[in-house]
Biopython code that builds the backbone (N, CA, C, O; Angstrom):
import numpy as np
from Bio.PDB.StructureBuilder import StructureBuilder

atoms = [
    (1, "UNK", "N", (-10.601, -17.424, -12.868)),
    (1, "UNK", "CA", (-9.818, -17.538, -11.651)),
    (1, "UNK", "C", (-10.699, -17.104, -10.476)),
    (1, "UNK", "O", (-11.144, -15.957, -10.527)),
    (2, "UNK", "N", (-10.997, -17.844, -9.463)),
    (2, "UNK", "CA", (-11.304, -17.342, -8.674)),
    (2, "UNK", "C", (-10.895, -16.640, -7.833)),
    (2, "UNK", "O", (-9.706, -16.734, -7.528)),
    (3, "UNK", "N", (-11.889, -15.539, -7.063)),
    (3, "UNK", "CA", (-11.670, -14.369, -6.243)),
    (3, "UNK", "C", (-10.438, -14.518, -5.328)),
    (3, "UNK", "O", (-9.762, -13.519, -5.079)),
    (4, "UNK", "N", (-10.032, -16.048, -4.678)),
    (4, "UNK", "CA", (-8.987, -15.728, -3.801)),
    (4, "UNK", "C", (-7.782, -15.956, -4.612)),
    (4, "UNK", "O", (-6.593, -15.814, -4.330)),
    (5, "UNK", "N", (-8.176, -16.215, -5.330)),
    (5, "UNK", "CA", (-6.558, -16.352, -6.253)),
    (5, "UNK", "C", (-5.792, -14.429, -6.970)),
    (5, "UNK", "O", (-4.648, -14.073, -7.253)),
    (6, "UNK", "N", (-6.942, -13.804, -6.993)),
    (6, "UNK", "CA", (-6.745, -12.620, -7.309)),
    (6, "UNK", "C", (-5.878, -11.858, -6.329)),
    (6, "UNK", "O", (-4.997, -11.024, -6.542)),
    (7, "UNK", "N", (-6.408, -12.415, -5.066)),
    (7, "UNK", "CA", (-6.319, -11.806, -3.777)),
    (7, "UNK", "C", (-4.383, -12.183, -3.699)),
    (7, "UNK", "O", (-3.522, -11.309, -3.802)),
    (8, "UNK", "N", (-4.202, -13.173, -3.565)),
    (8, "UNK", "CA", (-3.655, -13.866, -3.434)),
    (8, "UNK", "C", (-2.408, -13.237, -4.969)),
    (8, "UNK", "O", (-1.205, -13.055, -4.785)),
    (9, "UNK", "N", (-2.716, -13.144, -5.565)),
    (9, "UNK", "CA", (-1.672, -12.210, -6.962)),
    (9, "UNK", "C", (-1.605, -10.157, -5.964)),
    (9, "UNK", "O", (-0.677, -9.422, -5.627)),
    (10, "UNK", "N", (-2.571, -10.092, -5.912)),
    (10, "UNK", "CA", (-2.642, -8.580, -5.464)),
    (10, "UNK", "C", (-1.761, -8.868, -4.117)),
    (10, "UNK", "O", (-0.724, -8.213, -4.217)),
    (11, "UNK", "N", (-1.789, -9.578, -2.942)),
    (11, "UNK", "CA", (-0.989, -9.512, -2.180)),
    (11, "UNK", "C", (0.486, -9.645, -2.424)),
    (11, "UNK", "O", (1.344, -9.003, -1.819)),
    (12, "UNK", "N", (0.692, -10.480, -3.305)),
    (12, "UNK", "CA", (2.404, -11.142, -3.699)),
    (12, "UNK", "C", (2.566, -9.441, -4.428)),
    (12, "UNK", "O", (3.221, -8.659, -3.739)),
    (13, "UNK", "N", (2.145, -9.041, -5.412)),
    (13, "UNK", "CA", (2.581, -7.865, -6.146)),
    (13, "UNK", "C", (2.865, -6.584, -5.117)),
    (13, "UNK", "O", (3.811, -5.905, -4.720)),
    (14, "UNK", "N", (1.498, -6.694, -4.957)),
    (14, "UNK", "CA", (1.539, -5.683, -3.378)),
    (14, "UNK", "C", (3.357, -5.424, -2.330)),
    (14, "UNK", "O", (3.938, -4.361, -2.109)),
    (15, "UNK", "N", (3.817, -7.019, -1.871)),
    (15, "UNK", "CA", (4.833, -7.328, -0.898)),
    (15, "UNK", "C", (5.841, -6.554, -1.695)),
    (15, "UNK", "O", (6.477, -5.573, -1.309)),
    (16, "UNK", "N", (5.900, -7.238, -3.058)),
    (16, "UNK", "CA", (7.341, -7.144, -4.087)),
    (16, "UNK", "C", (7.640, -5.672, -3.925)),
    (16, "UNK", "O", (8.678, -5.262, -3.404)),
    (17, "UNK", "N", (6.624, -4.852, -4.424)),
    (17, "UNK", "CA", (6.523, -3.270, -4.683)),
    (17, "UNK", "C", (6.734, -2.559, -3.548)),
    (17, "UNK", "O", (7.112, -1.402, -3.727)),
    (18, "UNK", "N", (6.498, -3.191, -1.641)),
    (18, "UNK", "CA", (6.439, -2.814, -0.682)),
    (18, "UNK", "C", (8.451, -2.918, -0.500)),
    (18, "UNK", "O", (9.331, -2.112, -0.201)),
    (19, "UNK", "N", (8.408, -4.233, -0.844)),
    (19, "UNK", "CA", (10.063, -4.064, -0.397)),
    (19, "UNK", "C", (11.140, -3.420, -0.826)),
    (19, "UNK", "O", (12.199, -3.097, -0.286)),
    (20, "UNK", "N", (10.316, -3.177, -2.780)),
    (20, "UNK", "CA", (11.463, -2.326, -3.559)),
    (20, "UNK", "C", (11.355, -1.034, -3.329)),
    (20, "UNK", "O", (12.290, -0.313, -3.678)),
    (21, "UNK", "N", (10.226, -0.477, -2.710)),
    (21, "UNK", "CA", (10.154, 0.804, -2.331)),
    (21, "UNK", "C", (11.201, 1.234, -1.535)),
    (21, "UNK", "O", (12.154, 1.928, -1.887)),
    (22, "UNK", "N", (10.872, 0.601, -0.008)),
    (22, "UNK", "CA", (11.552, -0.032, 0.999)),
    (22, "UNK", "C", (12.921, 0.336, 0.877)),
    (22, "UNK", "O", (13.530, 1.182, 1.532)),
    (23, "UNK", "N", (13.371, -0.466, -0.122)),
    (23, "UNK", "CA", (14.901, -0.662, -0.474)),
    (23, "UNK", "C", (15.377, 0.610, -1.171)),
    (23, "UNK", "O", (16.354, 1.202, -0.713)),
    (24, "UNK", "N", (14.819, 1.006, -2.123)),
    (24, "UNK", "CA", (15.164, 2.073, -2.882)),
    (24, "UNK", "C", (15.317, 3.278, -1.733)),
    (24, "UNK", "O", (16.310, 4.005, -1.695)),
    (25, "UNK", "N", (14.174, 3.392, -0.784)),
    (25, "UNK", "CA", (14.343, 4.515, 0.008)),
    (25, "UNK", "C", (15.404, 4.680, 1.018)),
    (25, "UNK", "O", (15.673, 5.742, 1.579)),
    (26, "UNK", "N", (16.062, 3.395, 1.230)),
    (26, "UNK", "CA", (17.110, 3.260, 2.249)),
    (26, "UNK", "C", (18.421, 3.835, 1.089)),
    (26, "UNK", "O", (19.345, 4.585, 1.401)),
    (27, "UNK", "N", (18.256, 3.444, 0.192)),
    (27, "UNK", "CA", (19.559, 3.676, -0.535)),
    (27, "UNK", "C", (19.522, 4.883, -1.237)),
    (27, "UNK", "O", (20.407, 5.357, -1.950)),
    (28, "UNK", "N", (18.600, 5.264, -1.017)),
    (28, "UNK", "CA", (18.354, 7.216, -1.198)),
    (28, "UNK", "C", (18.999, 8.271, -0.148)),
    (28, "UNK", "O", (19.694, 9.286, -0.192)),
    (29, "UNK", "N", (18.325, 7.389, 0.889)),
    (29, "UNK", "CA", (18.761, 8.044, 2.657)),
    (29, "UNK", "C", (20.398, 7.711, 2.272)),
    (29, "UNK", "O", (20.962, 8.796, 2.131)),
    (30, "UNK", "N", (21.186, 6.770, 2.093)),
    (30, "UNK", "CA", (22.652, 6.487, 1.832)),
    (30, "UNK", "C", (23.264, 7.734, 1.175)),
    (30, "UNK", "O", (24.204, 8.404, 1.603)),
    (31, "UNK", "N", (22.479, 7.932, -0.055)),
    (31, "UNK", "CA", (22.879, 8.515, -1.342)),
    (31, "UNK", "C", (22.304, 10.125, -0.842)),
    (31, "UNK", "O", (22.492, 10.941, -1.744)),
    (32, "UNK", "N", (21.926, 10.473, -0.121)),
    (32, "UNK", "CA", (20.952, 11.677, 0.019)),
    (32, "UNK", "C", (20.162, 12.284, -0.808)),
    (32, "UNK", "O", (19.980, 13.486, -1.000)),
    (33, "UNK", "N", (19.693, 11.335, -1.298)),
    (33, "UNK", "CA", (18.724, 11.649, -2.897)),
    (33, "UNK", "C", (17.126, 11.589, -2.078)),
    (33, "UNK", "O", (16.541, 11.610, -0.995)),
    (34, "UNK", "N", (17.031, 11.525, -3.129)),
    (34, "UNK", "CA", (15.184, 11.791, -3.459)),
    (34, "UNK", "C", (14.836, 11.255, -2.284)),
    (34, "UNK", "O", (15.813, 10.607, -1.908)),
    (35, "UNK", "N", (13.743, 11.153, -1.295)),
    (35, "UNK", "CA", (13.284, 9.801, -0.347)),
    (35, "UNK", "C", (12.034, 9.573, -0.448)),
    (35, "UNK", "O", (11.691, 10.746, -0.593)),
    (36, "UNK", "N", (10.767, 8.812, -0.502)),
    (36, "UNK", "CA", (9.773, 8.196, -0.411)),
    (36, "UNK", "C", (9.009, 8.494, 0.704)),
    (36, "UNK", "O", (9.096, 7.939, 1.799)),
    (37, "UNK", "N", (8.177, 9.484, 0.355)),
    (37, "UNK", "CA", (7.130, 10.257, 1.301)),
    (37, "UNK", "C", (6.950, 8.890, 3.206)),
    (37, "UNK", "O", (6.980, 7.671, 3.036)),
    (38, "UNK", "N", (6.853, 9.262, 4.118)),
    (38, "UNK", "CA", (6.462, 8.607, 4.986)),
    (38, "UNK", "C", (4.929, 8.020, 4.853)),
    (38, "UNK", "O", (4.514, 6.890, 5.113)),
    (39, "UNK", "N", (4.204, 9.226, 4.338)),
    (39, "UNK", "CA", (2.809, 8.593, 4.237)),
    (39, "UNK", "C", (3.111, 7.677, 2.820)),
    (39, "UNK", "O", (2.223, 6.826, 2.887)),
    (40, "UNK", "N", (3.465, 7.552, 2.257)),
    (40, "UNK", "CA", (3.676, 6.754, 0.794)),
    (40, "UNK", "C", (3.727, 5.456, 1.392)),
    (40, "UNK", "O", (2.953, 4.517, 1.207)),
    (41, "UNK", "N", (5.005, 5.536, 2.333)),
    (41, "UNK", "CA", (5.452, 4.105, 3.083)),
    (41, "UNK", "C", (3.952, 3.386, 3.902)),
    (41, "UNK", "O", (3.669, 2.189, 3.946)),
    (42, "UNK", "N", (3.237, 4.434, 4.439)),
    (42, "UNK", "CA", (2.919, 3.951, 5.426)),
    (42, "UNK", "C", (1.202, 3.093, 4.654)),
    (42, "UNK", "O", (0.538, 2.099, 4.949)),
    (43, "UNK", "N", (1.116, 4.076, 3.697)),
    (43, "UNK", "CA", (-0.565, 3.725, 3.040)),
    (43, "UNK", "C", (0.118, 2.377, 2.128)),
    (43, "UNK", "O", (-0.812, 1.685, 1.713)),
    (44, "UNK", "N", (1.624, 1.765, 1.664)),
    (44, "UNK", "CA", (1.479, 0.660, 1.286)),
    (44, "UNK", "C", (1.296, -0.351, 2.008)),
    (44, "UNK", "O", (0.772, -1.336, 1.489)),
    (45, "UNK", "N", (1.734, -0.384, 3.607)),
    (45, "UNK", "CA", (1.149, -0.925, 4.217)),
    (45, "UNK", "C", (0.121, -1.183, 4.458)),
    (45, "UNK", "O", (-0.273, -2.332, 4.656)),
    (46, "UNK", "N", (-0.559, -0.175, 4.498)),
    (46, "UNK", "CA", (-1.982, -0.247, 4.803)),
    (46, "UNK", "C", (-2.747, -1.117, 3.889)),
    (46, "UNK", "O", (-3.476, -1.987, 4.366)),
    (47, "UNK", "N", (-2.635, -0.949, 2.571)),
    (47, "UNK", "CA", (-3.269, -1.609, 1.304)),
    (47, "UNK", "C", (-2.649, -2.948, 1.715)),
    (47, "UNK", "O", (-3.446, -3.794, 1.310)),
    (48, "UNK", "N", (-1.721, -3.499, 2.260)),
    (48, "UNK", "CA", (-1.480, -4.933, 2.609)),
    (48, "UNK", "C", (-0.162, -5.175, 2.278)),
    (48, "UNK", "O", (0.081, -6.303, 1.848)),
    (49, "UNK", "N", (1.161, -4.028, 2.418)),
    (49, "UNK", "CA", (2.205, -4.460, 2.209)),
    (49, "UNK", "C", (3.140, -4.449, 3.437)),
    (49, "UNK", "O", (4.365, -4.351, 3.358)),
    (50, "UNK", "N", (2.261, -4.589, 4.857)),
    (50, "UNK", "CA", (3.038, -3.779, 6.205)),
    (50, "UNK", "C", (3.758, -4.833, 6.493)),
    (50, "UNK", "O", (4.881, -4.528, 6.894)),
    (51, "UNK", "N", (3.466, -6.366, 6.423)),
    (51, "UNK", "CA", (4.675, -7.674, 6.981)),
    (51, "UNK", "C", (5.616, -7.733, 6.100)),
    (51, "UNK", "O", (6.692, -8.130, 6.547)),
    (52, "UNK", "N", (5.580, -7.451, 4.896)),
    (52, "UNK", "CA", (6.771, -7.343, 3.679)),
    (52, "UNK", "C", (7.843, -6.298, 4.629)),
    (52, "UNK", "O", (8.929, -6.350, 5.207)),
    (53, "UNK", "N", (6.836, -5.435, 4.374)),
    (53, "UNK", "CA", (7.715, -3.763, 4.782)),
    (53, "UNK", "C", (8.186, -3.927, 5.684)),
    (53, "UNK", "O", (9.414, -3.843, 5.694)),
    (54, "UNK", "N", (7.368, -4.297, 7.106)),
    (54, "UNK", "CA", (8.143, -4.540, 8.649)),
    (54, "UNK", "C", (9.213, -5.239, 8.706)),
    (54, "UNK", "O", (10.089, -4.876, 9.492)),
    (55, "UNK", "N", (9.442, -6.606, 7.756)),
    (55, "UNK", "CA", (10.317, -7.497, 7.332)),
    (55, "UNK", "C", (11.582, -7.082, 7.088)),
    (55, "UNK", "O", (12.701, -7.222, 7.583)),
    (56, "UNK", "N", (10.987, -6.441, 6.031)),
    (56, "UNK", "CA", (12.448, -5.615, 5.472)),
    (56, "UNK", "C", (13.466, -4.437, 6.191)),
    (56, "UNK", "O", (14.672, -4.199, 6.254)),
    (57, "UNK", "N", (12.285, -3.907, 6.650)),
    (57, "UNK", "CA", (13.048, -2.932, 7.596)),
    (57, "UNK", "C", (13.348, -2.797, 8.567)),
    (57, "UNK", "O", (13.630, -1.712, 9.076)),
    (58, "UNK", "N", (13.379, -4.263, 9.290)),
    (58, "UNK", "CA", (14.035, -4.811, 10.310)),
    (58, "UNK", "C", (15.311, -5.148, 9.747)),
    (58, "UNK", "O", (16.388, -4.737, 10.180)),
    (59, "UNK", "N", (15.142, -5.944, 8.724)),
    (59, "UNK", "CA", (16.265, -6.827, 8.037)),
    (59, "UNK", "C", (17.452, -5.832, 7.334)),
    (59, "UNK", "O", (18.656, -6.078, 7.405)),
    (60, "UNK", "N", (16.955, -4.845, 6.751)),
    (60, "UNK", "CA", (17.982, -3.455, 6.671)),
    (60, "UNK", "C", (18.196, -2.327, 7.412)),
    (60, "UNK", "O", (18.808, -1.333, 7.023)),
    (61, "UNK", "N", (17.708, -2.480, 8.444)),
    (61, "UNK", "CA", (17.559, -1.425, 9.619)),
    (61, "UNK", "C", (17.602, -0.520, 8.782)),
    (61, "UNK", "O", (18.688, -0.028, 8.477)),
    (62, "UNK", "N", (16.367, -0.068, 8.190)),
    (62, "UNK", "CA", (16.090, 1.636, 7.812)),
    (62, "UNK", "C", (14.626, 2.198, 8.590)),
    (62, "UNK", "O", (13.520, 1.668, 8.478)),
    (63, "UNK", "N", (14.845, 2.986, 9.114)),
    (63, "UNK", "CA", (13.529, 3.335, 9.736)),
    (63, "UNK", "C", (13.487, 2.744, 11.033)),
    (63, "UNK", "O", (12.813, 3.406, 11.822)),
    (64, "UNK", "N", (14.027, 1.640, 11.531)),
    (64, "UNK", "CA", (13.868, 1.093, 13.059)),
    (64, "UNK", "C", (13.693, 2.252, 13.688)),
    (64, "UNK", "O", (12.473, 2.319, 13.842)),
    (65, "UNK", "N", (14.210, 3.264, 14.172)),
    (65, "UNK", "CA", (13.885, 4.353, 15.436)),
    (65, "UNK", "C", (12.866, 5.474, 15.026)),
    (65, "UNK", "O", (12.886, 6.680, 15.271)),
    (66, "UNK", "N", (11.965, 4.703, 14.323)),
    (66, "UNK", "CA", (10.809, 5.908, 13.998)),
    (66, "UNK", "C", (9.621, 5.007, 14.319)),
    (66, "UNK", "O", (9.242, 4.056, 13.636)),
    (67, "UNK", "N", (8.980, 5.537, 15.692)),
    (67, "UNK", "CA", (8.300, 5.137, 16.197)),
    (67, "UNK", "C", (6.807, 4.544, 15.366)),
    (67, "UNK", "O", (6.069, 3.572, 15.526)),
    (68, "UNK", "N", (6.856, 5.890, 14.273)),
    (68, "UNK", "CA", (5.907, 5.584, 13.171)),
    (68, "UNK", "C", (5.646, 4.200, 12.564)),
    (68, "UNK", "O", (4.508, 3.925, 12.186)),
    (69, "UNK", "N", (6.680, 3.289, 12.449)),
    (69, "UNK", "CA", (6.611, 2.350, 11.472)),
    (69, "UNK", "C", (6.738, 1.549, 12.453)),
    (69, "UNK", "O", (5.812, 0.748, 12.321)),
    (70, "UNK", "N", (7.514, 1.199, 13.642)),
    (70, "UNK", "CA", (7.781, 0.116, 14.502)),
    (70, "UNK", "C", (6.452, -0.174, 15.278)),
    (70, "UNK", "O", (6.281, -1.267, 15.817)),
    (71, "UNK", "N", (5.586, 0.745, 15.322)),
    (71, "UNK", "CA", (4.391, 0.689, 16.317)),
    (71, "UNK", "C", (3.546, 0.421, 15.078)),
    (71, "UNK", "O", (3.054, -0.695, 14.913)),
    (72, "UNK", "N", (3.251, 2.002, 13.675)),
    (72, "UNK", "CA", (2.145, 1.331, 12.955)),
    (72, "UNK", "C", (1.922, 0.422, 12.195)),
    (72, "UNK", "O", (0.778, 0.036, 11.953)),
    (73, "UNK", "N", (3.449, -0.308, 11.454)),
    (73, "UNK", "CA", (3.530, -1.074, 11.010)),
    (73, "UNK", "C", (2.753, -2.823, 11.558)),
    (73, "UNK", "O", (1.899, -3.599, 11.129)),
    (74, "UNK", "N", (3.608, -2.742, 12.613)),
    (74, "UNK", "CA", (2.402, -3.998, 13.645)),
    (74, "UNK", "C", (1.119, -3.570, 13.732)),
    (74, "UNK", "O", (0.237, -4.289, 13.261)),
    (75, "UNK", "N", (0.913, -2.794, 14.116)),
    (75, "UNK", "CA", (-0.926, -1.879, 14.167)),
    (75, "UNK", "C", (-1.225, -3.124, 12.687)),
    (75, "UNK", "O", (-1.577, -4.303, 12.652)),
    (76, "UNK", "N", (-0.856, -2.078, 11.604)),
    (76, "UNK", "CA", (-1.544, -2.553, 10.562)),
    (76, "UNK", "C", (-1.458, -4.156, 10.338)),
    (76, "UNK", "O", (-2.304, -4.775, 9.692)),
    (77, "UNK", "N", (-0.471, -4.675, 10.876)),
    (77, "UNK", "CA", (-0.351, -6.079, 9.986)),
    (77, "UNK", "C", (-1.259, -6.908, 11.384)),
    (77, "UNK", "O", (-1.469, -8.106, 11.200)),
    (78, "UNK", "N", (-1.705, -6.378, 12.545)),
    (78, "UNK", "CA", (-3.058, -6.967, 13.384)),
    (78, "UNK", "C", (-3.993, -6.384, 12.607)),
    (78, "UNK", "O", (-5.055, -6.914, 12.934)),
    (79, "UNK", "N", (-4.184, -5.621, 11.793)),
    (79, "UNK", "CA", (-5.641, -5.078, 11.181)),
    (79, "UNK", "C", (-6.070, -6.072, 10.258)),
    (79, "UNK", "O", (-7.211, -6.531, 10.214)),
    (80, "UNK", "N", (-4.900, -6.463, 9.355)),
    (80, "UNK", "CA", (-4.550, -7.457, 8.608)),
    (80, "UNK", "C", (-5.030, -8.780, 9.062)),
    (80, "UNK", "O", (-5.675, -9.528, 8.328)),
    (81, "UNK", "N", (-4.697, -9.067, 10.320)),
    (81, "UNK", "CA", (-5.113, -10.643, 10.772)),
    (81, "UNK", "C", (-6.522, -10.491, 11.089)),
    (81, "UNK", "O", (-7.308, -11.437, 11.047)),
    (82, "UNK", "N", (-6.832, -9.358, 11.391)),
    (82, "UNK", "CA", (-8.627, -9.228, 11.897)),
    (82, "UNK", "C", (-9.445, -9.345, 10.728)),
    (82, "UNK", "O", (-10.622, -9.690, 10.835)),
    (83, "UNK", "N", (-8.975, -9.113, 9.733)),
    (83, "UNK", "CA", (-9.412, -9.113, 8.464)),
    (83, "UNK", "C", (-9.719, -10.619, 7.871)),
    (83, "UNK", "O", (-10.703, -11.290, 7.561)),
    (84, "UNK", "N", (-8.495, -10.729, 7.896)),
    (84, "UNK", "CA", (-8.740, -11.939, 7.403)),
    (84, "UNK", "C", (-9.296, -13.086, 7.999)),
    (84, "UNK", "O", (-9.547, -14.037, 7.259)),
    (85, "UNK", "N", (-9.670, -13.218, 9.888)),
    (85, "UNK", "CA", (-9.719, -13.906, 10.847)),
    (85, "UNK", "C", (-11.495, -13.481, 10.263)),
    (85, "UNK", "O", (-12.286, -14.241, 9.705)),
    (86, "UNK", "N", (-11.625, -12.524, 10.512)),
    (86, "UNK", "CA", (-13.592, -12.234, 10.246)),
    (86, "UNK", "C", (-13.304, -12.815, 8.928)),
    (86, "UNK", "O", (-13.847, -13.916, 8.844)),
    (87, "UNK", "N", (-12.617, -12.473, 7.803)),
    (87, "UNK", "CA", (-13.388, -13.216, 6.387)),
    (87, "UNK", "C", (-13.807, -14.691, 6.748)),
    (87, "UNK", "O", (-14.955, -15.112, 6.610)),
    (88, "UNK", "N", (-12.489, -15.608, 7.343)),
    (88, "UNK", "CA", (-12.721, -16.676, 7.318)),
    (88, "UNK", "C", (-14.044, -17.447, 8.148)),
    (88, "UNK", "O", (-14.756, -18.380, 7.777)),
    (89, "UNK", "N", (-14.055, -16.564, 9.558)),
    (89, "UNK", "CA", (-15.219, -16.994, 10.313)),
    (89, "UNK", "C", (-16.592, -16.697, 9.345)),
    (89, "UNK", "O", (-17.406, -17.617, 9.264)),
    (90, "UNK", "N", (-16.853, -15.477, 8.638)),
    (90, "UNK", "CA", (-17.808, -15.286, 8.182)),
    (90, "UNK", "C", (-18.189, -16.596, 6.607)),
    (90, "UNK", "O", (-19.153, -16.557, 5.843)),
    (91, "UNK", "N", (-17.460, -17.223, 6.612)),
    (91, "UNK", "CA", (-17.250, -17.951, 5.335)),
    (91, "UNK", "C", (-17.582, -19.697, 5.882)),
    (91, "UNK", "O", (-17.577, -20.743, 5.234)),
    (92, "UNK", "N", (-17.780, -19.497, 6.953)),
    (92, "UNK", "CA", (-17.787, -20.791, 7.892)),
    (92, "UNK", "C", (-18.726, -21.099, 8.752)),
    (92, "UNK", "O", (-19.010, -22.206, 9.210)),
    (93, "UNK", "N", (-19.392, -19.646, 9.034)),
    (93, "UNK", "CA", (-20.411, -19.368, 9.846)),
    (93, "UNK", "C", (-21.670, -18.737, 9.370)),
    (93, "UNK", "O", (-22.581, -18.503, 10.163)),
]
sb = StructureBuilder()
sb.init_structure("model")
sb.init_model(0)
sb.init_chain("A")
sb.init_seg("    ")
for serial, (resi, resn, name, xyz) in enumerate(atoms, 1):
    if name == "N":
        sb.init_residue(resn, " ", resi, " ")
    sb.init_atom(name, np.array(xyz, "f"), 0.0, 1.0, " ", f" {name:<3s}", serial, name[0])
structure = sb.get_structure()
């Protein structure tokens, strides 16, 4: 298999795991149970789950008024396009 197809499995797994986190932690905050470290949330983004995550937590409003995720969440998912914007130029050029 080639390398972008890997990429391409690691991102989809990556999203899935970003949203069930996601989800589980909203329904913790409900339940007042356990909750999912902020840095936990924030480094799955980072590894490439922040448009899943931003997605979702728009779409369940958990976390909207924490400046943390509404600002770094976009941060990261432009880090994301720079990333991938240099792979492609460098692959072309």
């Amino acid at each position: 298999m080639p390398w972008i197809g890997l990429v391409i499995i690691y991102l989809a797994v990556l999203a899935l795991v970003s949203v069930i986190v996601t989800v589980a932690d909203k329904v913790s905050a409900k339940r007042g149970g356990w909750r999912v470290p902020e840095a936990t949330l924030m480094l799955l983004g980072l590894f490439g789950g922040a448009l899943p995550m931003y997605v979702t937590m728009k779409t369940i409003r958990h976390k909207t008024k924490h400046k943390k995720f509404m600002i770094g969440l976009p941060l990261e998912i432009a880090l994301h396009a720079a990333i991938v914007c240099a792979c492609v130029y460098l692959k072309f050029n």
